[in-house]
C-alpha positions in Angstrom: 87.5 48.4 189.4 90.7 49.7 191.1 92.7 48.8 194.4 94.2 51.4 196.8 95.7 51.7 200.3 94.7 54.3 202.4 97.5 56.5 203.6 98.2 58.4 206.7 101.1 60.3 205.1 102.4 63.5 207.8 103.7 66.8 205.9 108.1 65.9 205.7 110.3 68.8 206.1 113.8 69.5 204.0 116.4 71.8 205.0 119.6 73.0 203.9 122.4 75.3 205.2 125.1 76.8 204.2 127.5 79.6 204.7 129.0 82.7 202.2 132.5 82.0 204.0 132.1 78.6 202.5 133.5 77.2 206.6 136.3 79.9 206.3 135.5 82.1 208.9 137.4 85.0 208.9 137.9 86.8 212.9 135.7 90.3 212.5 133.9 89.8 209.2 130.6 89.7 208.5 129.3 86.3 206.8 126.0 85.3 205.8 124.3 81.8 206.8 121.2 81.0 204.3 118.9 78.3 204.7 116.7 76.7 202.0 113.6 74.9 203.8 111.5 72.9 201.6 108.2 71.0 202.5 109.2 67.4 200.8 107.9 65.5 197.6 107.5 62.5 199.9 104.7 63.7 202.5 102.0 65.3 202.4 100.9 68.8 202.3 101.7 71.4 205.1 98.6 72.9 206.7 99.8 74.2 209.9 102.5 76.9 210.1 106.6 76.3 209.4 109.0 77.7 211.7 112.7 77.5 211.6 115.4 78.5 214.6 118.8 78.2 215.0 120.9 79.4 217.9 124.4 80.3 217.2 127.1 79.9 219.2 129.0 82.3 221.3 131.5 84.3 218.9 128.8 84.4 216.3 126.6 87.6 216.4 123.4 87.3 214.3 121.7 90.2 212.6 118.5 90.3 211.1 117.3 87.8 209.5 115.0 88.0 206.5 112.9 86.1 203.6 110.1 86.5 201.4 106.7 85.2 203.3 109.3 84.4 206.9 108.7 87.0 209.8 112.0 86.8 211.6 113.1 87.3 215.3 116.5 87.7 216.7 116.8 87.2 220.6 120.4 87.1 222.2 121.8 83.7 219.9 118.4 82.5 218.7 117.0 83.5 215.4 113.1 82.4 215.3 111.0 82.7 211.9 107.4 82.2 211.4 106.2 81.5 207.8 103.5 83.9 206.7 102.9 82.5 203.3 100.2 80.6 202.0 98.7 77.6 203.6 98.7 74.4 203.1 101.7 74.1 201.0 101.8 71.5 198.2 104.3 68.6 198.9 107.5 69.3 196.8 107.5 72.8 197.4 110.7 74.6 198.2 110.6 77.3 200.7 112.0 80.8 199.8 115.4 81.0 201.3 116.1 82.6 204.8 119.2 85.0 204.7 121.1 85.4 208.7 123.7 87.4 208.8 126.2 87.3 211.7 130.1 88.8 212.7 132.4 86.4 213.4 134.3 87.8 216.4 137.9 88.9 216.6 139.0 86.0 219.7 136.8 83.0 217.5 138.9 80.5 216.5 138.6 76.8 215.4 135.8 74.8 214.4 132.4 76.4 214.5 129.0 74.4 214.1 125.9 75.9 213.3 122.3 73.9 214.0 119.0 74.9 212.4 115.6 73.3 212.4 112.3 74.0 210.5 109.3 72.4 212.3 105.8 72.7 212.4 102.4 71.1 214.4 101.7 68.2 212.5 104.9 67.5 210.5 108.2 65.2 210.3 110.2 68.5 211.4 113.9 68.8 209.4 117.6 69.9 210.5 121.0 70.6 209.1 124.3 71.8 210.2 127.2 73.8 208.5 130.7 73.1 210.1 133.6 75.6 209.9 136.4 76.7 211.2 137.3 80.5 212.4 140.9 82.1 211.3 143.0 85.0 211.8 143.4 85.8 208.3 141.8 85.6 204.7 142.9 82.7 202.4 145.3 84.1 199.4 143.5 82.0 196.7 139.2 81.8 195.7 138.0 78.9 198.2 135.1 77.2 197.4 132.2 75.9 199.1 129.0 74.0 198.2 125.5 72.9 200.0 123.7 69.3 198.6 120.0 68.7 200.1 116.8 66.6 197.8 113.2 67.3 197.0 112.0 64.1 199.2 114.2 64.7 202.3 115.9 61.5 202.1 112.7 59.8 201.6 112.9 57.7 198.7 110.5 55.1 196.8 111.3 52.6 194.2 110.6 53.9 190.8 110.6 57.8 192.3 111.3 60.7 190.9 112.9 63.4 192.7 115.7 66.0 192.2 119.2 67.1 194.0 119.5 70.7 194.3 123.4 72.0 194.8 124.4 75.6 195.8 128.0 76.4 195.0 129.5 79.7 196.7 133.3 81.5 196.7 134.1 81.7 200.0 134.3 85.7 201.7 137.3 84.4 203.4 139.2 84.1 199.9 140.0 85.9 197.1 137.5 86.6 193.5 136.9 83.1 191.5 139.0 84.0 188.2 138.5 80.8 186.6 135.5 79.0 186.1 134.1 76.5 188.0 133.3 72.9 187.4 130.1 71.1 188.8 130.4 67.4 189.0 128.2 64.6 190.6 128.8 61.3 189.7 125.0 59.7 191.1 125.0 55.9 192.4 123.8 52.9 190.5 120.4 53.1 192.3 119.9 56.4 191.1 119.2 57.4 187.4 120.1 61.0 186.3 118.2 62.8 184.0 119.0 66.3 182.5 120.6 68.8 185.4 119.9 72.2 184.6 120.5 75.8 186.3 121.4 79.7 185.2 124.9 80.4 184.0 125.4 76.9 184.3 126.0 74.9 181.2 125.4 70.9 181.8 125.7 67.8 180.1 125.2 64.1 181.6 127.2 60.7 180.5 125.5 57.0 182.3 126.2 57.9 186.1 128.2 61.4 185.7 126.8 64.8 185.6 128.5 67.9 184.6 128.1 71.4 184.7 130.6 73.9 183.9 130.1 77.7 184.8 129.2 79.8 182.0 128.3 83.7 184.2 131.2 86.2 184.1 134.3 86.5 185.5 135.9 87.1 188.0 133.2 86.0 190.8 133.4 88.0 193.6 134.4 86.7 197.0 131.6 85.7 199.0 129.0 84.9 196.1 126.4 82.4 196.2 126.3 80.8 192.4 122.7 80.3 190.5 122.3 76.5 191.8 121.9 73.8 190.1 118.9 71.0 189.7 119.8 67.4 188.9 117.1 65.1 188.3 117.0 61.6 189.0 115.0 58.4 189.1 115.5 55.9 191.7 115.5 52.4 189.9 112.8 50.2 190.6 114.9 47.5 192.1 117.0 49.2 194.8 116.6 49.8 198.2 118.4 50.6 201.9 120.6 54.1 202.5 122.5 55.8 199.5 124.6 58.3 199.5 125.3 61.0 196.8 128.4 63.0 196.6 128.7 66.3 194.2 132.0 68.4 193.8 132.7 72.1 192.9 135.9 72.7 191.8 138.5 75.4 190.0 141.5 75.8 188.6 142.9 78.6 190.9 140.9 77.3 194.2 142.8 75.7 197.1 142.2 73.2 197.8 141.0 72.6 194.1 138.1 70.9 194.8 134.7 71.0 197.4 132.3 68.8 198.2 129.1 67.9 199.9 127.2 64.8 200.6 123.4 64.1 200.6 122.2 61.1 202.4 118.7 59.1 202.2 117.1 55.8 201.7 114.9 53.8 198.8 112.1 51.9 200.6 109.9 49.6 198.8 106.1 50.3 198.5 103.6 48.1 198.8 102.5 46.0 195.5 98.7 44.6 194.5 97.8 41.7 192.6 94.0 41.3 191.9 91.8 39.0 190.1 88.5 39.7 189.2 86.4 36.9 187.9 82.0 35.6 187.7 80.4 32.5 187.7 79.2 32.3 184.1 82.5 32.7 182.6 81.4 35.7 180.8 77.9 34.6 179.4 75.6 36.6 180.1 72.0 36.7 179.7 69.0 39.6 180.1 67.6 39.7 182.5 69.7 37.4 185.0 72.1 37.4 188.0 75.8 37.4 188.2 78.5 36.7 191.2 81.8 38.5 190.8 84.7 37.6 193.0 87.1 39.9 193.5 90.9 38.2 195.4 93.0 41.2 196.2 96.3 40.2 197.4 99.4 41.9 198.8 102.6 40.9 196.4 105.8 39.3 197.6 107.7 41.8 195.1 106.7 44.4 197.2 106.5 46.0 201.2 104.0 45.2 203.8 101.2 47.3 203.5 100.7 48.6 207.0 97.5 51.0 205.8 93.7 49.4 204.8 93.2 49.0 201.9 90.1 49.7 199.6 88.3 48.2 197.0 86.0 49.7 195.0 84.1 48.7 191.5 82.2 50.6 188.3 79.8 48.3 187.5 78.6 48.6 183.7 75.5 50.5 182.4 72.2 48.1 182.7 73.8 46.2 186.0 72.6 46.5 189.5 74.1 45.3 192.3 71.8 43.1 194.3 70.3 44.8 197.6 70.9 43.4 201.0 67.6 42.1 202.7 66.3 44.1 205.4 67.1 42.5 208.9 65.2 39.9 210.7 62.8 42.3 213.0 62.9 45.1 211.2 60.7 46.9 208.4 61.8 47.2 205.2 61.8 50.7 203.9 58.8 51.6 202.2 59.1 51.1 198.3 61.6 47.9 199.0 60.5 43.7 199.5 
């Protein structure tokens, strides 16, 4: 016998930005924004066709952008690309990344914020934003940067697995890396960490801390994205309501030392069954004879309202028969039936 809800559940887009001048714009230089849309672990699968756009503002010239399976478009500001890959895409599927190049011009200066989007027909359409500031002049010293997004969006369930994925990069608007870098996240109670692994990246994890120390060669060149790096992690069973994960890249020779970015969601409950499942002879059965089974599905307190309907369905054992309904008053029975 077995108990399930019915579930509406809409495809849920992820999306992350960041930039290769890690938000140190230089005036006249050429930087590179790159987006990593994902379709998320916690909806269902894409059928219909992605598209991501961002518009840049004035003193930020885009290029042409291009990824694997995207067919991009660049019109005055906007950048428009159409997903030509395979359809429908599984939930918990990441997206190949989308590279836009742009010049940063000579008279930008102060903070610049870039907007993207990835959307689609029938889905729960996605954004982020990278904030930076333009300068006159290259730093003296490696900056660093770093992008944080998850596998469910920021959709999370009790008991769920899902995984943080963090993008370090050396900033174009600093010098090489000569020193390597240090990964650190240290995850929230609700949030159990399992083994974070990526290339050139060597990682270890202690209770709520995980880190991950830089292992590729030396010295990084200015303007690098770094292999990134996938932590896994449970949310506990008993949480719920927003959290909030903060990782850090840091170096000896940056300045400042240390980067960081933030990743927020939520743990909702799901809905929880009870069900008993009993007949009216207490087990004793007989050959040939009749038995009543009652089935009392509930909804339990230790869980959410269920707000699809369920179903119930039943294998009955070989030899059993479920009794047939009589035909209704005024109408025939089917030939072959009494």
């Amino acid at each position: 016998m077995a108990l399930s809800p019915l579930n509406t559940n809409p495809p849920r887009f992820g999306l992350g930005l960041i930039d290769s001048a890690a938000g140190h714009l230089v005036q006249g230089s050429s930087v590179t924004y790159l987006a990593s849309p994902s379709v998320s672990a916690s909806g269902g699968s894409e059928g219909q066709v992605p598209s991501f756009t961002t518009t840049f503002p004035a003193g930020l010239t885009p290029g042409s952008a291009t990824g694997t399976n995207w067919s991009c478009t660049t019109t005055g500001q906007t950048v428009t690309c159409n997903y030509t890959g395979t359809l429908p895409i599984s939930p918990g599927t990441s997206l190949p990344a989308i590279s836009l190049p742009v010049t940063v011009s000579n008279s930008l200066s102060g903070p610049v914020s870039v907007t993207a989007y990835v959307t689609s027909d029938a889905s729960i359409a996605a954004n982020a934003t990278d904030n930076g500031t333009a300068v006159a002049t290259s730093a003296a010293t490696p900056v660093l940067g770093i992008g944080l997004t998850d596998s469910d969006a920021g959709a999370y369930t009790q008991g769920g697995v899902f995984s943080y994925t963090a993008l370090p990069v050396v900033s174009s608007g600093g010098t090489n890396e000569a020193d390597a870098p240090t990964f650190t996240d240290v995850l929230p109670a609700s949030l159990i960490p399992g083994s974070a692994t990526g290339t050139n990246w060597s990682c270890g994890t202690v209770s709520q801390t995980v880190t991950c120390s830089y292992t590729g060669a030396l010295p990084i060149t200015a303007g690098t994205f770094l292999p990134a790096l996938s932590v896994p992690v449970t949310a506990s069973t008993s949480a719920s309501g927003a959290v909030s994960n903060t990782a850090t890249i840091s170096s000896a020779d940056a300045s400042p030392a240390s980067a960081s970015a933030t990743d927020t969601g939520s743990i909702t409950t799901v809905p929880q069954y009870t069900l008993t499942y009993t007949d009216n002879v207490s087990g004793n059965f007989t050959s040939p004879g009749t038995v009543a089974y009652t089935a009392n599905p509930a909804v339990s307190s230790n869980g959410a309202n269920e707000t699809s309907a369920p179903t119930f369905s039943v294998n009955l054992p070989v030899g059993s028969h479920p009794e047939r309904r009589p035909a209704p008053v005024g109408r025939a029975p089917r030939p072959g039936r009494t």
